[in-house]
C-alpha positions, 0 to 999 in steps of 0.5 A: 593110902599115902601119895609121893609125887617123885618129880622128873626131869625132861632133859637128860638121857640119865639122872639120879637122886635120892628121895625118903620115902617113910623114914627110908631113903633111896637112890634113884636112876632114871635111865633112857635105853637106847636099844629098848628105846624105852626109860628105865628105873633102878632103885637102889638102897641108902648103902647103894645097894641095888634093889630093883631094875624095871622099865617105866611103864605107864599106869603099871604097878612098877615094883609089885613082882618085886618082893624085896622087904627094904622096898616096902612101898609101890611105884607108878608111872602116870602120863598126864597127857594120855595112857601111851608109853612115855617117849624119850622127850615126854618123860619130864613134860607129862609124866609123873612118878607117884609113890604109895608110901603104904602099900606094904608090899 
C-alpha cells in the first residue's frame, strides 16, 4: 500500500486542484453544502470528465461503491483530532485526505 496525503484548505467554502495520483492526474472540488451542512467531494478526470460525487465522511472508504476503471485508487477522510464528522471550520485544521495509490479497485 502506497500513501498520498492530499493536502486541505481551511478557509473557503469551495476549492479545487489538480493532483497525479500514478501516472494519472485528477481535478478535484472540495465543496461546503450548505443545506446537508456537510463537505463534498467530486472528482473529475484530466478531461474534466465528472467521475465521482461523494460526501467526505470521516474514516469511510470514500470511492469504494464506485466502480469506475479511470478511478483506479481509493480516498479517506481522516480527522486528526477525533473520529466525528468534519464541521465547516475544521476541515483544513484536522483533517486529512489520504490516497491508496494501490488499491486497484
Amino acid at each position: 500500500m502506497t500513501l498520498l496525503q492530499i493536502p486541505l484548505e481551511a478557509n473557503p467554502d469551495s476549492y479545487q486542484f489538480k493532483t497525479t495520483i500514478g501516472t494519472v492526474i485528477y481535478n478535484i472540488r472540495i465543496q461546503w453544502n450548505t443545506r446537508d451542512e456537510r463537505w463534498m467531494l467530486y472528482i473529475f478526470n484530466e478531461a474534466d470528465r465528472h467521475l465521482i460525487s461523494t460526501p467526505l465522511v470521516v474514516n469511510h472508504p470514500l470511492t469504494q461503491r464506485f466502480h469506475i476503471v479511470e478511478l483506479n485508487t481509493s480516498f479517506v477522510l481522516v480527522n486528526l483530532r477525533s473520529n466525528f464528522e468534519v464541521n465547516k471550520e475544521e476541515l483544513g485544521r484536522s483533517c486529512v485526505l489520504l490516497v491508496d495509490t494501490e488499491a486497484g479497485l
